[in-house]
N, C-alpha and C positions, 0 to 999 in steps of 0.2 A: 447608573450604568457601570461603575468603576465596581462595583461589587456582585458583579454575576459572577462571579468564578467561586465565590466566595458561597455564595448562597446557590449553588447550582442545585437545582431539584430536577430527581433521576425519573419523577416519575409520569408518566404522561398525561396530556389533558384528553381525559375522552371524553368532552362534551365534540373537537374536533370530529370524531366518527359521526358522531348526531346524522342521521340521513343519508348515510354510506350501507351499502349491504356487501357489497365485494371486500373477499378479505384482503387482498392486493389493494385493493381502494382504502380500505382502511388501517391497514399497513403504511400506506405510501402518507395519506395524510397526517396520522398521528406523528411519525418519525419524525416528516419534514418538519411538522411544527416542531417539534420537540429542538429541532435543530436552530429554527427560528427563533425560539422564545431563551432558549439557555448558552448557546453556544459561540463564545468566540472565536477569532481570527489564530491560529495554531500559527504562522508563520511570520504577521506585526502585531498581534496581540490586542489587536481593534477590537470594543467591545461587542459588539455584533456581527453576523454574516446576514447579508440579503437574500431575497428568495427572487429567483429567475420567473419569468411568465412561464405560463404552464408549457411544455413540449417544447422547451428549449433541446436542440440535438446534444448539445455540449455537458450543458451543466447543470447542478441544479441552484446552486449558491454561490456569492460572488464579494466578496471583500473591497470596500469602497475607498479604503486607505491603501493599501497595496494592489489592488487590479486581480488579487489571486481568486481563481475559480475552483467547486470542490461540487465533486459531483457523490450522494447518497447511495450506496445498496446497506440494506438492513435485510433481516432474518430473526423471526424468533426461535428462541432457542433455551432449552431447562439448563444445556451443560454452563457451565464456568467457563466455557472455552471457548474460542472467537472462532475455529476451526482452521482449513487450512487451502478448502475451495468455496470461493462463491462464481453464483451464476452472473453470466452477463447476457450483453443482447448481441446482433450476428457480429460473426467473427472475422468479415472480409472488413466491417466499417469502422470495429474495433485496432484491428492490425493499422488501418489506416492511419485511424488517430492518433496512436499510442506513436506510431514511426513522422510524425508532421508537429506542431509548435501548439495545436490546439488541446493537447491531452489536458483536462484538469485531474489535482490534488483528488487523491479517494478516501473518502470517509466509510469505515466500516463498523457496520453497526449489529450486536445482539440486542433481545430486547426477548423478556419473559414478565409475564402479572404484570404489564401495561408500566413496564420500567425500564430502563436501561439498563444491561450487564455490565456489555463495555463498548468500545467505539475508539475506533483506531486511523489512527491517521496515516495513508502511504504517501508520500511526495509523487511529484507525477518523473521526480526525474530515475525511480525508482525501475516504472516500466518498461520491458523491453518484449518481442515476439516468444521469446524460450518461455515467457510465465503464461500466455495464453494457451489455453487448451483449445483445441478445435472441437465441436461436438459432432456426432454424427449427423447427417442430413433427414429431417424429415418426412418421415414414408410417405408413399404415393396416395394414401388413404386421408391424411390430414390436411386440415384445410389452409396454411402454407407448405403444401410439397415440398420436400427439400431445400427447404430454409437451413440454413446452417446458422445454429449458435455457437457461442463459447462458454469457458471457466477462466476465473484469475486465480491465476494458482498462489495466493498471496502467503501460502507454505514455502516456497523455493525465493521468497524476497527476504532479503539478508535483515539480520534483525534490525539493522540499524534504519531499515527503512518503514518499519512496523513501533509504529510511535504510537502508543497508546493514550489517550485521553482520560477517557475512562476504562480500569480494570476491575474487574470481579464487582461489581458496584462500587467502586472508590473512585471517585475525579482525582487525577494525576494531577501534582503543581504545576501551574500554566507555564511559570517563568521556566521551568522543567521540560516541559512540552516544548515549549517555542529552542529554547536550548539546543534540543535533541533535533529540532528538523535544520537550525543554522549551523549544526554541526555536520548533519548529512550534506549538507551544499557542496562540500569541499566533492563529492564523487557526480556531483552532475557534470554533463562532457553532453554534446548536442550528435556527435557520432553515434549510430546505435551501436554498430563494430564494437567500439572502444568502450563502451557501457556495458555493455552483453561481458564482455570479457574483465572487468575490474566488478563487474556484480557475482559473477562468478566464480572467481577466486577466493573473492569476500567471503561470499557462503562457504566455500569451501572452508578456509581458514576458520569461520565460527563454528563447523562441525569437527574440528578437528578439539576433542573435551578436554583441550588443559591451554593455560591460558601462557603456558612457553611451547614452541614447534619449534620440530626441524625444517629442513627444504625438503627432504624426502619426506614429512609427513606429508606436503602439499605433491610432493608426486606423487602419489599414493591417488591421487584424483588425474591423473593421466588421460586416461581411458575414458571418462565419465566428459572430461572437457572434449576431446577431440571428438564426440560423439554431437555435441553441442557445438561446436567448435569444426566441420569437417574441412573447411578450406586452406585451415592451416597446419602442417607439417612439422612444425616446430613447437610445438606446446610445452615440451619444459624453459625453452626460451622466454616463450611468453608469459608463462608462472612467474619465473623470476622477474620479467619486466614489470609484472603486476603488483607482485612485491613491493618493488622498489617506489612505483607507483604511491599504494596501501601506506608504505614507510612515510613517504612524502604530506599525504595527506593527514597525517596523526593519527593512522589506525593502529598500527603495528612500529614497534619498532625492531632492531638489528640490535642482537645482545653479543653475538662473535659469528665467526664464519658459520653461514648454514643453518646458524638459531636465530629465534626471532621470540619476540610477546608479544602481547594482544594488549593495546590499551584501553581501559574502560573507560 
C-alpha cells in the first residue's frame, strides 16, 4: 500500500464496463474505479480513499484517516487541457451545499484511450456562489421542464486552489500535492462574504503577469469587483484590506509603499 503513488497506473481497467451499455454508465464506473484502485488521500496522505454506497447525495469518496469527503466529475477529452467549465447537477441544491459545512473536496477528472490526462484537486474551501453558473431552465417540451442545472466555472478559481494530481499524463509528487492543499488552508474563512472577497482579489493579483505589482495594478480590477461585489461602496478599501489580508497569509508580500510580490 505505501507504494501506490509510486506505481500509479493511468490507465483504466475496462473489464469494469463488462455489461454496461450507457456511456455515462461506463464513464461513471471506469473513473470511479480508477479512483478506487490508484488514488490517495491529497490532504493526510492515506493510502487509499473509500467509495460511498451508490447515490450517496454528497459524495462519492471518503478518507478514513482524516473524515475528508471528495466527490468525482470526469470527462473525456483529446485536449492536454483540463478546460475551464464543467457540468454539474441543479443549481438551487448546489448553491446550498457549497454555502452549508457539507460541500466536499472536487476531484476533476480528463480521461482519453481509456487513461487518464489529468485530475485535479479543488479544496471545498475553494467554492463560493460567483464560480456557479446558473443554466437555463428546461423547455416545456422536456421531460424535467424547467429543471434548472449548473457549471463550476473552475476557470475563475484562483490557481492556488486548482491542485493538480495528475498533469498531461504525469502523477505530480504526492508530498507536493498534499503541500500545495496545507498551504491553501491558510485562505479557508467559514464566511462566504469574506471568501468571495480574499478569492477574488487573489485571482485578480495572479492575473496581473508579473510577479512584482503595484496597488494601482489591483485597482485596475475596480469595476470588475463591485460588479461581484454590489453591496459594498468602498472597494479600493477593501483591495487593500485584502492585501494586507494575502500579505498575512504568505501570498504576497510588501516591497515599499504601494508595491507588493507574489510568493511562489
Amino acid at each position: 500500500m505505501l507504494n501506490r503513488f509510486v506505481s500509479m497506473n493511468l490507465q483504466f481497467d475496462s473489464n469494469r464496463a463488462i455489461g454496461y451499455k450507457s456511456g455515462s454508465q461506463i464513464s461513471r464506473v471506469i473513473t470511479e474505479g480508477w479512483i478506487s484502485d490508484n488514488m490517495y488521500c491529497p490532504i493526510c496522505g492515506a493510502p487509499i480513499l473509500s467509495h460511498y454506497t451508490a447515490n450517496k447525495p454528497v459524495a462519492d469518496f471518503y478518507c478514513d484517516e482524516c473524515s475528508s469527503d471528495f466527490e468525482l466529475k470526469s470527462r473525456e477529452s483529446k485536449t492536454s487541457h483540463i478546460g475551464r467549465t464543467i457540468a454539474d447537477g441543479a443549481y438551487r441544491t448546489m448553491i446550498e451545499r457549497i454555502t452549508s459545512s457539507r460541500n466536499p473536496n472536487l476531484f476533476v477528472m480528463t480521461y482519453s484511450d481509456w487513461a487518464v490526462n489529468n485530475l485535479m484537486l479543488i479544496p471545498n474551501h475553494f467554492f463560493t456562489p460567483a464560480i456557479i453558473e446558473k443554466r437555463p431552465p428546461l423547455k416545456d417540451t422536456a421531460q424535467r421542464a424547467g429543471w434548472v442545472g449548473c457549471n463550476i466555472e473552475i476557470g475563475d478559481i484562483p490557481q492556488s486552489g486548482r491542485i493538480f494530481i495528475v498533469k498531461n499524463s504525469v502523477p505530480e509528487d504526492k508530498h507536493k500535492v498534499i503541500d500545495l492543499y496545507n498551504r491553501s488552508l491558510s485562505l479557508r474563512t467559514d464566511s462566504m462574504d469574506s471568501r468571495g472577497w480574499l478569492l477574488d482579489v487573489l485571482k485578480c493579483v495572479e492575473r496581473i503577469p508579473f510577479k512584482s505589482f503595484t496597488l494601482n495594478q489591483v485597482y485596475a480590477f475596480e469595476v470588475e469587483l463591485q460588479v461581484k461585489h454590489p453591496g459594498n461602496n468602498f472597494v479600493k478599501d477593501k483591495i487593500r484590506q485584502q492585501l494586507q489580508l494575502l500579505r498575512d497569509k504568505g501570498f504576497i508580500e510588501f516591497t515599499s509603499r504601494g508595491n507588493y510580490r507574489k510568493i511562489i
